[in-house]
PyMOL Python script that loads the backbone (N, CA, C, O; Angstrom):
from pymol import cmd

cmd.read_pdbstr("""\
ATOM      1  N   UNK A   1     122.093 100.560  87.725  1.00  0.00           N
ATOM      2  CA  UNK A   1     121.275 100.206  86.580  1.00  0.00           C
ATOM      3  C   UNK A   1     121.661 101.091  85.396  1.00  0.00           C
ATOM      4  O   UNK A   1     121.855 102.298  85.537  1.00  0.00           O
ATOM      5  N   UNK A   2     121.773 100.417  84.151  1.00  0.00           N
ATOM      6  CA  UNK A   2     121.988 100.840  83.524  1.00  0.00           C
ATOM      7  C   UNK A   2     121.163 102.042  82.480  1.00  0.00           C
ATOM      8  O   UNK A   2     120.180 101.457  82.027  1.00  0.00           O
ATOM      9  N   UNK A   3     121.191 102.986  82.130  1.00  0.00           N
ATOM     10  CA  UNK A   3     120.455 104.186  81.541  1.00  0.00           C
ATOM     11  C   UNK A   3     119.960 103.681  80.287  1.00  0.00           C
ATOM     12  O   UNK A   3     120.855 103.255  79.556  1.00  0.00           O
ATOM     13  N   UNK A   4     118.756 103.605  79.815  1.00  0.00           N
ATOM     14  CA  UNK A   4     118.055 102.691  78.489  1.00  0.00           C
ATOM     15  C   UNK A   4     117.596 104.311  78.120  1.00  0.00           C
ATOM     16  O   UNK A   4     116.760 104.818  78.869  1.00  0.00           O
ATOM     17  N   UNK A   5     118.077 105.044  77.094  1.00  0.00           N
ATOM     18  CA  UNK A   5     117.633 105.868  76.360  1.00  0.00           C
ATOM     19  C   UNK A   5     116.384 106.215  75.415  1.00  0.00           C
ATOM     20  O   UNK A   5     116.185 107.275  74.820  1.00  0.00           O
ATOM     21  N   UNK A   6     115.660 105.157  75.426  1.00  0.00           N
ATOM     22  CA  UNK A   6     114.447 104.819  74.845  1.00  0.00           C
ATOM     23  C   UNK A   6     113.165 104.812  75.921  1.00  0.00           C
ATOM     24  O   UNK A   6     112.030 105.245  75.719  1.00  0.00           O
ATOM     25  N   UNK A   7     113.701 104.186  77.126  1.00  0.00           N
ATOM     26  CA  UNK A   7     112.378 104.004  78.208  1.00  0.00           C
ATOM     27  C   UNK A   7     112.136 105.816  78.515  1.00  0.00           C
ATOM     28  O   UNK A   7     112.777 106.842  78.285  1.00  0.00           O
ATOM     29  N   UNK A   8     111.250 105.574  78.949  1.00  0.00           N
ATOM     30  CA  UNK A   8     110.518 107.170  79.074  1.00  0.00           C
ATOM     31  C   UNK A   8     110.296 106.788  80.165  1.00  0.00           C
ATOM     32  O   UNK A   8     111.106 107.232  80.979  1.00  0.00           O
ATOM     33  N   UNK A   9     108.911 105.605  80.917  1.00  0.00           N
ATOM     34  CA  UNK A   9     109.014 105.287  82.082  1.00  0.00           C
ATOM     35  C   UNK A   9     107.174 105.430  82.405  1.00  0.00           C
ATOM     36  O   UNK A   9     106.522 105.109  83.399  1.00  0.00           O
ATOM     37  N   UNK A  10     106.736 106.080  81.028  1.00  0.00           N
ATOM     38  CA  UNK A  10     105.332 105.912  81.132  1.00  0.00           C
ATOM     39  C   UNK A  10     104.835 105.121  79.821  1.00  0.00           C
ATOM     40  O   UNK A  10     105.481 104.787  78.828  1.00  0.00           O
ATOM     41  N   UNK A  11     103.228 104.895  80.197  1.00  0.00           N
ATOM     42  CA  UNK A  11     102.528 104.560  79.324  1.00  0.00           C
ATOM     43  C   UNK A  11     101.518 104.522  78.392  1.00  0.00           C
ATOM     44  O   UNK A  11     100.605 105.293  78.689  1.00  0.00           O
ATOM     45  N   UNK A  12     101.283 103.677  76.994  1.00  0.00           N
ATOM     46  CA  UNK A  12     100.636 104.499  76.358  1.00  0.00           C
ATOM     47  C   UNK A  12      99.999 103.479  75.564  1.00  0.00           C
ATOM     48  O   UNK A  12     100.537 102.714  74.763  1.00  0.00           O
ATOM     49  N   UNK A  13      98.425 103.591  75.984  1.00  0.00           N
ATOM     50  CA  UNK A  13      97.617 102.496  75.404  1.00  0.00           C
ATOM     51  C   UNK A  13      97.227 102.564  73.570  1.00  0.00           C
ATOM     52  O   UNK A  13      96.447 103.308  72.977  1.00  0.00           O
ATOM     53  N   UNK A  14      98.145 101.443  73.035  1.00  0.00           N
ATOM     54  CA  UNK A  14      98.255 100.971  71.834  1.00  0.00           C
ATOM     55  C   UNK A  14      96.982 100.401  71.164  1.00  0.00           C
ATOM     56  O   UNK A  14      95.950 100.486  71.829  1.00  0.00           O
ATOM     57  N   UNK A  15      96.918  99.882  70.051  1.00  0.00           N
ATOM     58  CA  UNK A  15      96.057  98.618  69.781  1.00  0.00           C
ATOM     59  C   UNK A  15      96.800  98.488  68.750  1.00  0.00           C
ATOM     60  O   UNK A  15      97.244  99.359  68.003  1.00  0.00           O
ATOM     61  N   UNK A  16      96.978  96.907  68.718  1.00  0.00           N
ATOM     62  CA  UNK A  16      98.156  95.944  67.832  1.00  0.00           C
ATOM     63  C   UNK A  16      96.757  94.702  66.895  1.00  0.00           C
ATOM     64  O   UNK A  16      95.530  94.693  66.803  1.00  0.00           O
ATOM     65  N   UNK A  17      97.264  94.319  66.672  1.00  0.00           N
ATOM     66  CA  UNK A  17      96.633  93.019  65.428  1.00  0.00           C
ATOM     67  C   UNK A  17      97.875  92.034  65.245  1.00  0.00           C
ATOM     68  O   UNK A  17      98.854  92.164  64.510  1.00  0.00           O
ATOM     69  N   UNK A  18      97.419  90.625  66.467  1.00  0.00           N
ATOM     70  CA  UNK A  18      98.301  89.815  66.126  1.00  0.00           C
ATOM     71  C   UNK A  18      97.483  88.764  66.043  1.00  0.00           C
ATOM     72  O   UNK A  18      96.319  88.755  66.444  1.00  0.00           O
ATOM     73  N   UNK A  19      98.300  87.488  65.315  1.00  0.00           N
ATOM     74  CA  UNK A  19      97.665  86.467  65.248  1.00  0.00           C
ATOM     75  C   UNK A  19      96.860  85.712  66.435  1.00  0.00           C
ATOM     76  O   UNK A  19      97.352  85.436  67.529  1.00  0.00           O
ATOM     77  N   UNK A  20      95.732  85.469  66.085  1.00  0.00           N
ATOM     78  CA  UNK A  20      95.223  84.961  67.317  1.00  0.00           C
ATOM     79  C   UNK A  20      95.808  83.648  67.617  1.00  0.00           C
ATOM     80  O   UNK A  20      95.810  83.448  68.831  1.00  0.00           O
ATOM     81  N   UNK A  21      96.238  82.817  67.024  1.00  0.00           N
ATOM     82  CA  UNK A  21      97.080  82.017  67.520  1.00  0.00           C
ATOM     83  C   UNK A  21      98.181  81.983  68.173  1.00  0.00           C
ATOM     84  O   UNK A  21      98.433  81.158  69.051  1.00  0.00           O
ATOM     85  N   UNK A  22      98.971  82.935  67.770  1.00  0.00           N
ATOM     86  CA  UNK A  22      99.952  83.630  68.594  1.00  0.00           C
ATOM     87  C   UNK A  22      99.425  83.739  70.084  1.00  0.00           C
ATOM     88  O   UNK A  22      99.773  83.091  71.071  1.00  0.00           O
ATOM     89  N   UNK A  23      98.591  84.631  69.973  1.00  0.00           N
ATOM     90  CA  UNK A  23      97.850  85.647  71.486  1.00  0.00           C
ATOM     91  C   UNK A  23      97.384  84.041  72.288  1.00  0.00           C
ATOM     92  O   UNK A  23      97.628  84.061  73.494  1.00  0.00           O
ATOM     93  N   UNK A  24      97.020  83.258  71.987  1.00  0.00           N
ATOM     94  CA  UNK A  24      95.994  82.105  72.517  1.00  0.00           C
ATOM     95  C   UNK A  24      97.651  81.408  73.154  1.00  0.00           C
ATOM     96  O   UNK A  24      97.891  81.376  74.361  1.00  0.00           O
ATOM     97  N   UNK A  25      98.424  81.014  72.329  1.00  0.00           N
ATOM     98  CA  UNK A  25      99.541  80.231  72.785  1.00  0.00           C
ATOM     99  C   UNK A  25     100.189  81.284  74.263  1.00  0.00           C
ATOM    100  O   UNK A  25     100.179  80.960  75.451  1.00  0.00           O
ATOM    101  N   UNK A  26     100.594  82.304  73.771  1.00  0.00           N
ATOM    102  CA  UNK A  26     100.728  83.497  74.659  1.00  0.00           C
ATOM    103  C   UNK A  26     100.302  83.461  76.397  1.00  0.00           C
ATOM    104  O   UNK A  26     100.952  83.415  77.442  1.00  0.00           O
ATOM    105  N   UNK A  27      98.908  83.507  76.051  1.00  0.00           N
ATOM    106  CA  UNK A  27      98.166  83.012  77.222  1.00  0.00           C
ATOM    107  C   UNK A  27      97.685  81.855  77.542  1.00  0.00           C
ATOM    108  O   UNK A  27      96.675  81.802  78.243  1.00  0.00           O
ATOM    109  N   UNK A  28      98.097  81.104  77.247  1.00  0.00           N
ATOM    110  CA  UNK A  28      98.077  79.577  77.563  1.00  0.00           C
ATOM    111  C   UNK A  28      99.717  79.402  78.222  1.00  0.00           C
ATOM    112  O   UNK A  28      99.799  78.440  78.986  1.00  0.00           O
ATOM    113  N   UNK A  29     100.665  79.978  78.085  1.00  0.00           N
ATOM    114  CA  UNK A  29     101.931  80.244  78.791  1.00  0.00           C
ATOM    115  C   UNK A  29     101.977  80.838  79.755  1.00  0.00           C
ATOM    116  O   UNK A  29     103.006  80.773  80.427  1.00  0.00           O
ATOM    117  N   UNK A  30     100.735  81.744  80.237  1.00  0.00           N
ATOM    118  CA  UNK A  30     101.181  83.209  80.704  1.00  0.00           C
ATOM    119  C   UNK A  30     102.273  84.170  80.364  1.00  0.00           C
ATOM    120  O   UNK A  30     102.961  84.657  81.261  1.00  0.00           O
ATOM    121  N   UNK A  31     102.444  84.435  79.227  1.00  0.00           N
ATOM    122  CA  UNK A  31     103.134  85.273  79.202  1.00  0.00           C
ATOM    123  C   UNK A  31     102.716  86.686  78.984  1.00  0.00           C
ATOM    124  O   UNK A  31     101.773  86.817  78.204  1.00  0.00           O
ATOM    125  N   UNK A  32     103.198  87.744  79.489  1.00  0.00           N
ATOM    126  CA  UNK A  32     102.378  89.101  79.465  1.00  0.00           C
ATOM    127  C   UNK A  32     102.511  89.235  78.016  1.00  0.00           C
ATOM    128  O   UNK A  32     103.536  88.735  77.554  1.00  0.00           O
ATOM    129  N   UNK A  33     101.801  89.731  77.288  1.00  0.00           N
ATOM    130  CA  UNK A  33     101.764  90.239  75.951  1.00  0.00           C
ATOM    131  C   UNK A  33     102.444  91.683  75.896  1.00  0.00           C
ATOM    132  O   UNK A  33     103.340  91.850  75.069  1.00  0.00           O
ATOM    133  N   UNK A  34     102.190  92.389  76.458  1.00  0.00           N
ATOM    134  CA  UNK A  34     102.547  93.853  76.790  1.00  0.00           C
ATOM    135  C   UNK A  34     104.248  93.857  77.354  1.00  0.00           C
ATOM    136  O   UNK A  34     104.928  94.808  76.969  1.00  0.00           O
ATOM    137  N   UNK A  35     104.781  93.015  78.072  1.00  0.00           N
ATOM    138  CA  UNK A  35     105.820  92.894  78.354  1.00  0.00           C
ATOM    139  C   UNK A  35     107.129  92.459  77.459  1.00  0.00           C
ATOM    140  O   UNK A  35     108.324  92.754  77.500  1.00  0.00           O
ATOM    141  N   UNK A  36     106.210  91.504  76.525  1.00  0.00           N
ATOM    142  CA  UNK A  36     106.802  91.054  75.557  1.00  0.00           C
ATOM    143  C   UNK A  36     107.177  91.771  74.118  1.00  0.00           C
ATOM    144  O   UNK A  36     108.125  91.901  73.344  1.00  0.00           O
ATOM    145  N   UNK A  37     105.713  92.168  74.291  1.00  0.00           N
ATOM    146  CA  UNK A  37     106.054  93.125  72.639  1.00  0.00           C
ATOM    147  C   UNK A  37     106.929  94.625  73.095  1.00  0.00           C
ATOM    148  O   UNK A  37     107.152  95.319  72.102  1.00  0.00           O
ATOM    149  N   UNK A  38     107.378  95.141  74.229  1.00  0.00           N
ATOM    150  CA  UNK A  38     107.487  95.715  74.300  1.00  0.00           C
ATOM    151  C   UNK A  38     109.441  96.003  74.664  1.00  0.00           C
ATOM    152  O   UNK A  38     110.129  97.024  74.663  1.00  0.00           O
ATOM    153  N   UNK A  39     109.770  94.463  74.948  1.00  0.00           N
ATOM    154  CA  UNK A  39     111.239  94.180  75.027  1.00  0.00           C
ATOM    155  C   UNK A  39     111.068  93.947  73.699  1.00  0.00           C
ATOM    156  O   UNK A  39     111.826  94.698  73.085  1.00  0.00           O
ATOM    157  N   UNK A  40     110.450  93.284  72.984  1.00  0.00           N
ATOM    158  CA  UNK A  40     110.825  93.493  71.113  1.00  0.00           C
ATOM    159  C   UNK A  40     110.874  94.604  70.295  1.00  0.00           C
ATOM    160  O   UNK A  40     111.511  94.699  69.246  1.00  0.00           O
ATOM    161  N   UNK A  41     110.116  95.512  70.860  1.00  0.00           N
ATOM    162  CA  UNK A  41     109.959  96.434  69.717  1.00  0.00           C
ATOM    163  C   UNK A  41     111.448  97.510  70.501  1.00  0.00           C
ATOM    164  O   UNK A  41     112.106  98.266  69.786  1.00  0.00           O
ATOM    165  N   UNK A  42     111.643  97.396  71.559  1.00  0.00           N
ATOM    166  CA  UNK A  42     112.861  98.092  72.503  1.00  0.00           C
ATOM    167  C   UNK A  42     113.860  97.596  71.486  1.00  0.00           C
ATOM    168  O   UNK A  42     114.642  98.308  70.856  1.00  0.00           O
ATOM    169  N   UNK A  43     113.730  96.211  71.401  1.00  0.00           N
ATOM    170  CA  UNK A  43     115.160  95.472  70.999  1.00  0.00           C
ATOM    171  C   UNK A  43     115.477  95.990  69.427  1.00  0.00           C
ATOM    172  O   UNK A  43     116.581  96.087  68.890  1.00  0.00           O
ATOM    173  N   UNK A  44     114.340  96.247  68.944  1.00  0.00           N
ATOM    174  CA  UNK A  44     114.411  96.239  67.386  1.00  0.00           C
ATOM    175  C   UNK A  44     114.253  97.710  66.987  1.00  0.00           C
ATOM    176  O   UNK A  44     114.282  98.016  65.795  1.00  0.00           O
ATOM    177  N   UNK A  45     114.068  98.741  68.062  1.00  0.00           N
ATOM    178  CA  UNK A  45     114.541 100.175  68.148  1.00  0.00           C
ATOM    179  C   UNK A  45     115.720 100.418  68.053  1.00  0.00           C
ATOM    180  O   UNK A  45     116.209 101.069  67.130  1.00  0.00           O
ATOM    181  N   UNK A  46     116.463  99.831  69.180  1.00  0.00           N
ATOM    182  CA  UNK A  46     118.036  99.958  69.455  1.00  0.00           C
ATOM    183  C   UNK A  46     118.819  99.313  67.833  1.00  0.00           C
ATOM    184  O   UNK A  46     119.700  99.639  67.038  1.00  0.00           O
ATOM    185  N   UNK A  47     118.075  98.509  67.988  1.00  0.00           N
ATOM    186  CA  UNK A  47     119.054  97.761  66.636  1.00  0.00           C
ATOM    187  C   UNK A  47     118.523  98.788  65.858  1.00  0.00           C
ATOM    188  O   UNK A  47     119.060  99.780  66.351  1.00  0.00           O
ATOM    189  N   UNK A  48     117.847  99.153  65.003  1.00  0.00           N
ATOM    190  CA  UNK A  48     117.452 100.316  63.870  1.00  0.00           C
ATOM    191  C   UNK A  48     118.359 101.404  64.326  1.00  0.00           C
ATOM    192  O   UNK A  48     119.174 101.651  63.437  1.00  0.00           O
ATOM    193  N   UNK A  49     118.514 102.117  65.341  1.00  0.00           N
ATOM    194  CA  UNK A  49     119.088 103.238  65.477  1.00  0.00           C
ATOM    195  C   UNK A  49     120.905 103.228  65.462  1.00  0.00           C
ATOM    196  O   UNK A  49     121.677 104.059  64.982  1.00  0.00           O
ATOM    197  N   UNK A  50     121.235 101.707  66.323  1.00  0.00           N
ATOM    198  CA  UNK A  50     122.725 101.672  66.350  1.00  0.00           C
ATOM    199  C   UNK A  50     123.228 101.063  64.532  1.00  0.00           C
ATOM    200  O   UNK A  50     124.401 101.253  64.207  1.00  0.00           O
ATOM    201  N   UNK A  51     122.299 100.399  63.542  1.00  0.00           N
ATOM    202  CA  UNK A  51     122.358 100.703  62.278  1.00  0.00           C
ATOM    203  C   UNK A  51     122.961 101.901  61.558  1.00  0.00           C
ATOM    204  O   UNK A  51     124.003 102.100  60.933  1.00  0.00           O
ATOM    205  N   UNK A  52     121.710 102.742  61.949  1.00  0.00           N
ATOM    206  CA  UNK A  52     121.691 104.120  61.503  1.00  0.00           C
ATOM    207  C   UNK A  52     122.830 104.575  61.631  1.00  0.00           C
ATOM    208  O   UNK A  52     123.644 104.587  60.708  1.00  0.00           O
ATOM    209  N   UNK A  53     123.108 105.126  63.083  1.00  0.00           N
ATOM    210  CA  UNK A  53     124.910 105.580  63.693  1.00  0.00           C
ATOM    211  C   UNK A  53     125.566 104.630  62.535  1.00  0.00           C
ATOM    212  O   UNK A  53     126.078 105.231  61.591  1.00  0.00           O
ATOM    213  N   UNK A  54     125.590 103.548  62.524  1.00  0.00           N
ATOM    214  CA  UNK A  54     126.632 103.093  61.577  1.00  0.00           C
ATOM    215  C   UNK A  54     126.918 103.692  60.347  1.00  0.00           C
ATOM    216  O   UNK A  54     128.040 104.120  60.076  1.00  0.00           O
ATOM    217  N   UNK A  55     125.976 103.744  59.601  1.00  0.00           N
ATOM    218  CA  UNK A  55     126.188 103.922  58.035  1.00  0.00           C
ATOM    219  C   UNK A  55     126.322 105.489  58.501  1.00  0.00           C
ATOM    220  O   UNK A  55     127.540 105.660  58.544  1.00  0.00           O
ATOM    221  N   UNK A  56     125.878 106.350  58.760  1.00  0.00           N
ATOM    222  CA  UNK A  56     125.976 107.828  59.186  1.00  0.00           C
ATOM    223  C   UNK A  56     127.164 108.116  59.310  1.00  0.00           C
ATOM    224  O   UNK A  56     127.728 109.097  58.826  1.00  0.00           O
ATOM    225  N   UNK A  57     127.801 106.953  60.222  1.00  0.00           N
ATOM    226  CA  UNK A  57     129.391 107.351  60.389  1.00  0.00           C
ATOM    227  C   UNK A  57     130.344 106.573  59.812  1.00  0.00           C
ATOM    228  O   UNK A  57     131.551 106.808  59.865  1.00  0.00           O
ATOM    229  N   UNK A  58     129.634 105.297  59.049  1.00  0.00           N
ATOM    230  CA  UNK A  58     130.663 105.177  58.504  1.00  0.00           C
ATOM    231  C   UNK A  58     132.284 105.720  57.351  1.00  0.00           C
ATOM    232  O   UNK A  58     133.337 105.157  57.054  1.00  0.00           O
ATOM    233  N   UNK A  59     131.801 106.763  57.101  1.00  0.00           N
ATOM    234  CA  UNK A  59     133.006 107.443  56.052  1.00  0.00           C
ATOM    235  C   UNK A  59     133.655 107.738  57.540  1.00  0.00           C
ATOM    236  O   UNK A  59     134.410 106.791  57.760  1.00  0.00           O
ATOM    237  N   UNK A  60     133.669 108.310  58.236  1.00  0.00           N
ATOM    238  CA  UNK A  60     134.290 108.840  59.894  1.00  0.00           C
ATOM    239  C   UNK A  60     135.032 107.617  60.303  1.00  0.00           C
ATOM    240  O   UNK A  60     136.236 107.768  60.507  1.00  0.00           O
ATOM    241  N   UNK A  61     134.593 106.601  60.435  1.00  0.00           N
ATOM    242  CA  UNK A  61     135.170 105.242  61.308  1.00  0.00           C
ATOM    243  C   UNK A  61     135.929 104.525  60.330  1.00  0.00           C
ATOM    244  O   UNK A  61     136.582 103.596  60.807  1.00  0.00           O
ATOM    245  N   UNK A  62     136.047 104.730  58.858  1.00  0.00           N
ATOM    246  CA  UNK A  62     136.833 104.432  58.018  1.00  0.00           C
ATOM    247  C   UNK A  62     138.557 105.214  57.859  1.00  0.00           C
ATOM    248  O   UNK A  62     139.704 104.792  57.709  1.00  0.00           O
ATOM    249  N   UNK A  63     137.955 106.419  57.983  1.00  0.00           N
ATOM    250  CA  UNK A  63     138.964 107.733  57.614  1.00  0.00           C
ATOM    251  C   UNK A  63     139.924 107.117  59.328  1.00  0.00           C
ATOM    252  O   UNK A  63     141.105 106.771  59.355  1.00  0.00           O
ATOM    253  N   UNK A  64     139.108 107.146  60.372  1.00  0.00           N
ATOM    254  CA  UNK A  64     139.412 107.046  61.540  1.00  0.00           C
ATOM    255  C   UNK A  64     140.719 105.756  61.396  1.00  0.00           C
ATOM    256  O   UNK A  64     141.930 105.969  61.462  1.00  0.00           O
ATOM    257  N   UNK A  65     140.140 104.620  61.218  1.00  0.00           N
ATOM    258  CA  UNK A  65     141.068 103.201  60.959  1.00  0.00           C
ATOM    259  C   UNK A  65     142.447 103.422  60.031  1.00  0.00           C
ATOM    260  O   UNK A  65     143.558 102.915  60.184  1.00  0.00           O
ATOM    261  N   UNK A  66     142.031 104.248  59.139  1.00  0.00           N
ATOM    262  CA  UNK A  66     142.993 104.595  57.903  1.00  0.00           C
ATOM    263  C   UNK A  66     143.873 105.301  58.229  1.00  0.00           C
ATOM    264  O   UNK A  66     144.886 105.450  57.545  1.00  0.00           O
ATOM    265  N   UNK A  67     143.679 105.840  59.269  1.00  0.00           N
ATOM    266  CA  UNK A  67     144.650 107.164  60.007  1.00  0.00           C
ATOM    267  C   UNK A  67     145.510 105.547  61.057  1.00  0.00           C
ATOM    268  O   UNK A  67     146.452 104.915  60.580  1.00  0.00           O
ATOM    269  N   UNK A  68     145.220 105.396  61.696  1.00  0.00           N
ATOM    270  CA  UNK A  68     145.624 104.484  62.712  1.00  0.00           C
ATOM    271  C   UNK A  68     146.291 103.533  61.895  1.00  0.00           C
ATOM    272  O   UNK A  68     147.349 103.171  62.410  1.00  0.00           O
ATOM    273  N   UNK A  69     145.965 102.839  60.461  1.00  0.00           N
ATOM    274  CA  UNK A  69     147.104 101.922  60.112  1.00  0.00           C
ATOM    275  C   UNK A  69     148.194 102.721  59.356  1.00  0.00           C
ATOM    276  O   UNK A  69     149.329 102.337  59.073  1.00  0.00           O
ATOM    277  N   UNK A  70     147.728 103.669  59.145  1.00  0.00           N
ATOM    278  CA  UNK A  70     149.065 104.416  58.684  1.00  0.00           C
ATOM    279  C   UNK A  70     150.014 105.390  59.673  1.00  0.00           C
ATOM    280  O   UNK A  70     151.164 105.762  59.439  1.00  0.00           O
ATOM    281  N   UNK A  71     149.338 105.633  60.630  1.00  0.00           N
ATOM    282  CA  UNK A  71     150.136 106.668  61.661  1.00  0.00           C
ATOM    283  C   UNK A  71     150.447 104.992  62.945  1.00  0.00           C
ATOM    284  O   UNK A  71     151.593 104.545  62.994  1.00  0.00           O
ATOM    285  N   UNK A  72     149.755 104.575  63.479  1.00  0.00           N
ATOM    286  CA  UNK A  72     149.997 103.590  64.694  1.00  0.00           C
ATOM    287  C   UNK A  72     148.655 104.394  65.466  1.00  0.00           C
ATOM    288  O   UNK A  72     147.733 105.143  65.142  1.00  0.00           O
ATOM    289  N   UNK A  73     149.102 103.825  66.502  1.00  0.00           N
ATOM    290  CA  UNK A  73     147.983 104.409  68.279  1.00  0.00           C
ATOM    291  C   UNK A  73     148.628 105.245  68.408  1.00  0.00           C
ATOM    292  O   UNK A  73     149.848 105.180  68.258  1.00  0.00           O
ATOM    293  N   UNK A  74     147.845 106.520  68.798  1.00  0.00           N
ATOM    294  CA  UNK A  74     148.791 107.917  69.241  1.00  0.00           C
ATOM    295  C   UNK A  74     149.858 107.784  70.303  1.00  0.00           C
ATOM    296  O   UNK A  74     150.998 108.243  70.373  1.00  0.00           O
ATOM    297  N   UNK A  75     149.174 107.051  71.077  1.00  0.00           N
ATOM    298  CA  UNK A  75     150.338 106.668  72.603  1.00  0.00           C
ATOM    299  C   UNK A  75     150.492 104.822  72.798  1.00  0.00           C
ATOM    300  O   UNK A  75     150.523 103.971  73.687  1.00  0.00           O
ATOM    301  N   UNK A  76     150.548 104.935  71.460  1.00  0.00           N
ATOM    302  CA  UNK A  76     151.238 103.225  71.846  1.00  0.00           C
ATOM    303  C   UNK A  76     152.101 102.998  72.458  1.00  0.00           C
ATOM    304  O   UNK A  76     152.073 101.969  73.132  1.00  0.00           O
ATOM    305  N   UNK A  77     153.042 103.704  72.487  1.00  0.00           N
ATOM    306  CA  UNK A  77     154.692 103.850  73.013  1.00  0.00           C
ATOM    307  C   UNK A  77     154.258 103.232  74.740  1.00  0.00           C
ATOM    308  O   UNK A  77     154.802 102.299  75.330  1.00  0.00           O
ATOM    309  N   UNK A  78     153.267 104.000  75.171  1.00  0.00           N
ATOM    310  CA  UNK A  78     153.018 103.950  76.906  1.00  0.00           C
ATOM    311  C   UNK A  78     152.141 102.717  77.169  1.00  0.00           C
ATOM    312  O   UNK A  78     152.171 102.285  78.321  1.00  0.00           O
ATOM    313  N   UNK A  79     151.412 102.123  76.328  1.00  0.00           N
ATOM    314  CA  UNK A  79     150.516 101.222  76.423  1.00  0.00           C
ATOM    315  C   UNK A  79     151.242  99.586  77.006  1.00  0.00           C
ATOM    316  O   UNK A  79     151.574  98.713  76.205  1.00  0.00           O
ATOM    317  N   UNK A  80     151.347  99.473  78.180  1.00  0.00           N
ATOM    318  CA  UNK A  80     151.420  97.932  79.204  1.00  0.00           C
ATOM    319  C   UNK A  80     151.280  96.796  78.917  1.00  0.00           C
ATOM    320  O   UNK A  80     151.911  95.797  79.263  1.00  0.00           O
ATOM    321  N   UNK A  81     150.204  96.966  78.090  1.00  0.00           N
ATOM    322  CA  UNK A  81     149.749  95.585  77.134  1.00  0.00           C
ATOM    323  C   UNK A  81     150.312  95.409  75.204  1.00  0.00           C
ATOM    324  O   UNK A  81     149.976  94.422  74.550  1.00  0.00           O
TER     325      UNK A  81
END
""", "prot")
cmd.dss("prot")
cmd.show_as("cartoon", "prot")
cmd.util.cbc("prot")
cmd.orient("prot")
């Protein structure tokens, strides 16, 4: 299994404000509410943070590319493919 850097593995009683129409459709599906908002707000953590890394590094992953079209792959020479 893979290591999710965000799960902690405990829990922690919230209170949210969603549409009650939402919540009514919700449970008229069964779907857990708690299960759900909680792979969303996971999903939309990861995305905010692997953002972040981006622009943070982007001058790094630029300089990085710029080196590589002007020099090649350090060990291209050995590379099979």
């Amino acid at each position: 299994m893979k290591h999710d850097p965000i799960t902690s593995g405990k829990r922690k009683p919230v209170n949210l404000s969603l549409d009650t129409g939402v919540v009514a459709a919700a449970r008229e599906a069964g779907i857990n509410l708690s299960q759900v908002s909680e792979a969303a707000l996971r999903k939309a953590a990861k995305e905010e943070r692997d953002r972040r890394w981006r622009e943070e590094n982007r001058e790094w992953a630029e300089s990085v590319n710029r080196w590589v079209e002007e020099n090649g792959l350090p060990l291209e020479r050995y590379r099979l493919f």
